[in-house]
Phi, psi and omega in degrees: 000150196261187191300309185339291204276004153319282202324311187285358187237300208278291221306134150009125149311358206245020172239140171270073210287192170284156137327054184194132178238117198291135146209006157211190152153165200204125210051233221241354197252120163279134158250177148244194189260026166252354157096045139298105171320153162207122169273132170346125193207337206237343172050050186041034193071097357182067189262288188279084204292310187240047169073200181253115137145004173357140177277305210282274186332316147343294164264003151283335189273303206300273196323312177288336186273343181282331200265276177199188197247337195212152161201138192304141164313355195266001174237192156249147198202123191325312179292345210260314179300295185300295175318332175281326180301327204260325173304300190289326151338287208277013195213351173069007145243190218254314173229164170214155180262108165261120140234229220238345200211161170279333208288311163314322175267001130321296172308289195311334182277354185274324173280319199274351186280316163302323144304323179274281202295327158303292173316325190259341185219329207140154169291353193250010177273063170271340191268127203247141205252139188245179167241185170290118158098015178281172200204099186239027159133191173242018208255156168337278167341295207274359183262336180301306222258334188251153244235063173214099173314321170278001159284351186269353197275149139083021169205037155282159329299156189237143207288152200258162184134336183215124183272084210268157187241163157298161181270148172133314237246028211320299168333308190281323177257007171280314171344289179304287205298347171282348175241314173276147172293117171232155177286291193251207176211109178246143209192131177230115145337292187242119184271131180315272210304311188300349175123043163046023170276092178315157176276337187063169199302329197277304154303347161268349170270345185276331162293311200269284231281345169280311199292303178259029172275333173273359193052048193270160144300141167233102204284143182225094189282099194254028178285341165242330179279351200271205201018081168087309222289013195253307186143001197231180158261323165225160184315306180345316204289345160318308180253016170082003179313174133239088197278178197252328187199132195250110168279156144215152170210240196003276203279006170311304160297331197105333181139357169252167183308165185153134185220151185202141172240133203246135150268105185273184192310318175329305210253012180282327132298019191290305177262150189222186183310130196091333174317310182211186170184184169179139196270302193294312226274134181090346145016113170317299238278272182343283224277343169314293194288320196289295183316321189291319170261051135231338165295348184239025181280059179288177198276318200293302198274025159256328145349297171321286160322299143353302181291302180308313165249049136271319176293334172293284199263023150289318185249035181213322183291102174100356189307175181301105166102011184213085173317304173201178214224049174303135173126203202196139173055204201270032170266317019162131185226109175306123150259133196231150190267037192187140173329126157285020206257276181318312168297337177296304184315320162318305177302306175323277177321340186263354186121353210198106184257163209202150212244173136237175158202141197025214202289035198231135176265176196235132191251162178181097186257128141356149166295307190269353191330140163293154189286323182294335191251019176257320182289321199297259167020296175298319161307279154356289153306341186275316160331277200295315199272353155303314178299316213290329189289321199307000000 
C-alpha cells in the first residue's frame, strides 16, 4: 500500500485532508513526494511560527534529547523553569501550568477560575460565559464552553456550566452575568475558528469594564493568536486587556506538543498540590523548543510581522475576487465570493498551501517567512481568485 491508502485503512476518520502527502520541507518551502514545490501559508495552523528545519531550534531540542527526554513533575528540571520565567517575564504575568494542548490549557483555566470563584465569591459562581462563535477545544468541556453549536452535535450531554453572548453585545452580557452567578469571562481576541474575526477594541474595553464591575475573572485564550503571531506576543496586548488567566499552544514549541496556562496576579495561588497535573505538560524536550522561540520572539521580529500583513493586505484587500481582508498579524482570514474548500484545493495546485475556516480562506504564514517568497505566494492567490470572478 502506498502512504495514501495506509492512512486511509488504519488512522481515524476525522480529518478532510488535501490531495497532497508531505514529505520535507525546510522554512516556508514544502515538498511532496513526488518533489513538487509548495510555498507555506498554514505553519501546520499556525504551529510551525518559524517554518521547518530551524537550525537554531534544531538545536535546542537535539541538545535537551543529549541531557535527558522526560523527568516527572515531581522533580525540577531547567527548560521547564526557563520556559515559565520567560513567559511570565515577557508577559507580566505571575505563574504557569505546562500541558500538551490548547484544549488542555482551556481546562486548566477553566478549573482554576472555578475555583478563585468558589474560594472568593462563593460555590454557586462556576459559570464561565464564552462568546458565539468562539473555538476553545475538543475536550468535553472545552467544546461545552465554545459557543458552535455544530461542534456540539451527537456529544450531549456535554458539562454544564457555561453561557455564550454575541460579540458585540455588551448589554446581553452585563444582563447575563447580572442575573447568574458567574466566575469568568473567556475570550479569543480574534476568534480562529469562528471566520477570523476580531472582537475589536470597543467590545473588549465593554469586556474589561464588566469584568471588573462584576468581580469577573478574564480568561484570554491565546492558543492560535499568541506568541508573536498577532504582531504582540499575545493578541490580548493589542487591546490594552489584563486578563486574570492566558491560555497558549501551538506555536509555543515550534512544532512540538505544548500547552501553557499564565496566572495573573489575582490567580497566582489559585492551585496548590494535587490541584491539577499532567504526566506529559512540562515535557524538557517541548519546553526546550518553547525557550528557544520566546528568546527570539523580539521587538525586530514582531516588526517583522507587521510588515508582512501591511503587505497582505495592501495587496489583497478588495483585489479582484477578495471582499476583505480580516484578523490581526499574520492571523488574516480571506473573505471570497465562491467555496473555500475549493479554492484552497486550488491554491495547492498552483503551488501554495493554505488553511480554512468556514467560509473563508485562513493565512498563518510562518513569522520569519522571507518577504520574496510571501510575495510570490501572495501574487499567486491574487491570480486564482481574479480567475475565479471571470
Amino acid at each position: 500500500m502506498c502512504i495514501t491508502q495506509l492512512d486511509r485503512r488504519y488512522l481515524a476518520g476525522t480529518y478532510a485532508r488535501f490531495p497532497m502527502e508531505f514529505s520535507h520541507g525546510k522554512g516556508s518551502t514544502v515538498y511532496d513526494r513526488s518533489g513538487k514545490e509548495y510555498i507555506d501559508l498554514g505553519s501546520g495552523i499556525a504551529v510551525n511560527i518559524f517554518g521547518l528545519g530551524d537550525e537554531s531550534w534544531k538545536a535546542a531540542v537535539t541538545a535537551q534529547l543529549d541531557s535527558y527526554q522526560h523527568c516527572s513533575n515531581l522533580y525540577c528540571s531547567e527548560p521547564v523553569a526557563k520556559a515559565a520565567q520567560l513567559l511570565c517575564e515577557k508577559s507580566g504575568m505571575e505563574r504557569v501550568f505546562f500541558s500538551n494542548s490548547g484544549a488542555e490549557a482551556n481546562e486548566c483555566a477553566i478549573k482554576a477560575a472555578r475555583k478563585w470563584a468558589a474560594e472568593h465569591k462563593g460555590p454557586e459562581y462556576q459559570t464561565i460565559v464564552t462568546l458565539n462563535k468562539s473555538f476553545h477545544g475538543r475536550t468535553l468541556a472545552t467544546l461545552a464552553a465554545t459557543g458552535q453549536e455544530v461542534y456540539h452535535k451527537d456529544y450531549a450531554p456535554l458539562p454544564t456550566g457555561f453561557r455564550h453572548v454575541d460579540v458585540g453585545n455588551a448589554a446581553q452580557l452585563e444582563q447575563l452575568v447580572r442575573e447568574i452567578p458567574c466566575a469568568a469571562v473567556m475570550i479569543e481576541c480574534v476568534q480562529g475558528e469562528g471566520g477570523v474575526m476580531p472582537i475589536g477594541q470597543s467590545y473588549a474595553d465593554d469586556i474589561a469594564r464588566i469584568c471588573k464591575k462584576y468581580e469577573l475573572l478574564l480568561i484570554c485564550d491565546e492558543v492560535q493568536l499568541g506568541n508573536g503571531r498577532s504582531g504582540k506576543l499575545f493578541g490580548y496586548m493589542h487591546y490594552g486587556l489584563q486578563p486574570d488567566l492566558v491560555t497558549t499552544a501551538k506555536g509555543l514549541g515550534g512544532g512540538l506538543p505544548i500547552g501553557a496556562t499564565l496566572f495573573g496576579a489575582r490567580t497566582a495561588d489559585t492551585l496548590h498540590p494535587g490541584d491539577h497535573g499532567s504526566t506529559f505538560g512540562g515535557n524538557p524536550v517541548c519546553c526546550a523548543g518553547a525557550v528557544e522561540i520566546l528568546s527570539r520572539l523580539d521587538e525586530k521580529l514582531l516588526e517583522g510581522v507587521l510588515e508582512r500583513e501591511k503587505y497582505i493586505r495592501q495587496e489583497l484587500d478588495g483585489s479582484p475576487g477578495i471582499l476583505a481582508v480580516n484578523g490581526m498579524g499574520l492571523m488574516l482570514g480571506l473573505s471570497i465570493p465562491f467555496p473555500a474548500r475549493p479554492f484552497a484545493e486550488r491554491l495547492l495546485e498552483k503551488g501554495v498551501l493554505v488553511t480554512t475556516a468556514k467560509d473563508k480562506i485562513r493565512l498563518l504564514p510562518a513569522l520569519n517567512i522571507p518577504m520574496e517568497q510571501l510575495k510570490k505566494a501572495v501574487r499567486i492567490i491574487k491570480d486564482c481568485a481574479q480567475e475565479e470572478t471571470v
